[in-house]
N, C-alpha and C positions, 0 to 999 in steps of 0.2 A: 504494500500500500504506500503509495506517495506521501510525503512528510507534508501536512496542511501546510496552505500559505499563508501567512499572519501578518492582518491589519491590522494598523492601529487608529484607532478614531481619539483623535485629541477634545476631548469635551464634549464627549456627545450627549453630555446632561445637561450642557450650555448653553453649545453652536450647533444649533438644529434648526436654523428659521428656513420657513419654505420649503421644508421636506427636501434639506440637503444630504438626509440618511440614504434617500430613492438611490443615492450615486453607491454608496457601499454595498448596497442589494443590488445594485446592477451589475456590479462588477463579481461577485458574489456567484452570480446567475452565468457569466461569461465564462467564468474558472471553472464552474460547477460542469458546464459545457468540455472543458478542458480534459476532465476526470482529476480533479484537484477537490478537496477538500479544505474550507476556507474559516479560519478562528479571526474574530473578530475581537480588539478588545478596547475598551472606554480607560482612556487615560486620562485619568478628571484630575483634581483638586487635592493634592499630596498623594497622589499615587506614581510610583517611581518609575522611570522608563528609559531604556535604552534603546535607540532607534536602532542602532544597530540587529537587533533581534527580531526585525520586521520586514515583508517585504515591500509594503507598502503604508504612507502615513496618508491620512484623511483630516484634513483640517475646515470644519463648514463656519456658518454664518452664525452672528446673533445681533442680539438688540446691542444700545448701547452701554445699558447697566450692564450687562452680561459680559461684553466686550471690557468692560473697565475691571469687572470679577479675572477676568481670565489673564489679562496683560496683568496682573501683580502676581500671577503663579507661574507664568510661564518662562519668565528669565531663566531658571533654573533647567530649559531641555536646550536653550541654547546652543550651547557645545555640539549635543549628542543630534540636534537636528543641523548643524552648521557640518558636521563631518559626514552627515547622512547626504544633505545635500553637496555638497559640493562632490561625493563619492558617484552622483551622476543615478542615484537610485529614484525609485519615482515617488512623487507627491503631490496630492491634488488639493489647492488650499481655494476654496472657494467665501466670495463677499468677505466678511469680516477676517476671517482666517488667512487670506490673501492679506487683507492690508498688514494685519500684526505681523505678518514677515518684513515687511518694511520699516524704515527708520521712526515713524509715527506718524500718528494719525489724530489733529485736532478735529478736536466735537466743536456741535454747534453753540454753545457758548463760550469758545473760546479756550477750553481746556486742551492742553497738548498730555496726547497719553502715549507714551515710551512701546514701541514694537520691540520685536527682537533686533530687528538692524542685520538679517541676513542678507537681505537683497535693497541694492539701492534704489527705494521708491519712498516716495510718502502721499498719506490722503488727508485732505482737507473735505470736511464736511460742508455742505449751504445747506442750509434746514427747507431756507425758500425753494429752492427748486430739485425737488424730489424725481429721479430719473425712472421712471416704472412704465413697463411697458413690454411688448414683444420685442424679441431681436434676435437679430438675423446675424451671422459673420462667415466670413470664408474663413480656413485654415488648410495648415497644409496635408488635413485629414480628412478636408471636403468641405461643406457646407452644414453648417452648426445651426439650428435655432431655438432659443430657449426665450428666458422671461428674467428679468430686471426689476429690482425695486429697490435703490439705493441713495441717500444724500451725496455720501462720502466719493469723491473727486479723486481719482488715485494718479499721481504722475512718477513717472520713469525719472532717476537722476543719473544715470549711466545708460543712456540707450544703443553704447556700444556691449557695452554685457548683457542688457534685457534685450529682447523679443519681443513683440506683442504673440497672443495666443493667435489673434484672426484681425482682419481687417473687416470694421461693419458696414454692413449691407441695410440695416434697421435699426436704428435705434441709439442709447449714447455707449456703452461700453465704458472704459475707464472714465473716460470724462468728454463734456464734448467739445472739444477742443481738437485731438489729437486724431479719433475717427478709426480709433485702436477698440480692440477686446482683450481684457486681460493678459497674460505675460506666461513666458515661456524662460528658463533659467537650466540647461542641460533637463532633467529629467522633472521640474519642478514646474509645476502648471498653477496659476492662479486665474481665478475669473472670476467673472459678476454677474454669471448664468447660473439661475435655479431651473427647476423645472420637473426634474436635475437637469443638468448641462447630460450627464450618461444617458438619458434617455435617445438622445445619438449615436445609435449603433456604431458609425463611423469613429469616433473620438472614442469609446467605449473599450470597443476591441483594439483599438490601440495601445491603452494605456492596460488593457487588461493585458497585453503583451509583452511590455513593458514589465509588469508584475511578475509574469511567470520567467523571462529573462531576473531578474533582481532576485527570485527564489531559488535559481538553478545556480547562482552567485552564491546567495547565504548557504546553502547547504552544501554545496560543495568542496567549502571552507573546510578544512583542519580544526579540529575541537583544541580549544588551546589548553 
């Protein structure tokens, strides 16, 4: 029997808005197709984690209280997500989750709240103009479309080392300025697609490939 593949969902008692769980059942659903068996686990609020020990990390969306709960616990995966990622392994950090990877993200009253600072971005919020709505983006996995409902404004500060995930076709995507969807970082995908964004077979099976490459990595490994 194949050695399960193991997720890890960062706060799924937190960062759940819009049924951003739909994306870990659907990938779930992809492997399962694979003949893989797949452990799921909730890495909440003083519970210890090593990213290393995963083949995939899931980081979703929440409000803004919940965003402020979660950025004073999360300094501490730091490290173990800064060598995860830059190790080129996959992760999908969607709305809120996307931004805390970034250097920070002021709320609408003016509060700057501290990300990890792995990837050069930061989001500024406007309360007034709320971005919600369908949308549309091409990528280089095809033709994306999901659903948006966001203040928070996210820009690129190194857009020689970020990506956008897709160029839009509908709607704002990061911000609407720039005419981008979300970002692209070797193996690390952030976006502002609910819906899930996986309900796209195309983007789905890719990153579920991506998964089973990073398992056949982790297990292959020498027990130390």
């Amino acid at each position: 029997m194949k050695e399960p593949i193991r997720i890890a969902y960062l706060y799924e008692d937190l960062m759940n808005t819009y049924g951003d769980s739909g994306d870990v059942k659907i990938l779930r659903y992809w492997l399962n197709q694979q003949g893989y068996t797949v452990q799921v686990d909730n890495v909440s609020l003083g519970v210890a984690f090593n990213a290393a020990d995963y083949d995939f990390v899931f980081f979703g969306g929440g409000q803004d209280y919940e965003q402020t709960v979660v950025a004073k616990d999360l300094p501490r995966f730091k490290e173990t997500l800064t060598q995860y990622i830059e190790a080129g392994r996959p992760m999908l950090a969607i709305c809120g989750g996307y931004q805390l990877l970034g250097a920070y993200y002021k709320t609408a009253d003016g509060t700057t709240i501290k990300g990890l600072g792995i990837l050069p971005l930061h989001t500024v919020f406007k309360a007034d103009a709320r971005m919600i709505g369908d949308t549309e983006f091409t990528t280089e996995f095809g033709t994306v479309k999901a659903f948006e409902n966001h203040s928070g404004r996210t820009y690129f500060d190194d857009k020689q080392m970020l990506r956008p995930l897709g160029k839009m076709v509908q709607g704002y995507g990061n911000n609407p300025d720039d005419g981008v969807e979300g970002m692209r970082y070797k193996n690390t995908f952030g976006s502002y697609a609910h819906g899930p964004i996986l309900r796209n077979a195309n983007i789905a099976k890719a990153i579920a490939q991506l998964i089973v490459t990073s398992h056949e990595q982790r297990v292959g490994q020498p027990t130390a």
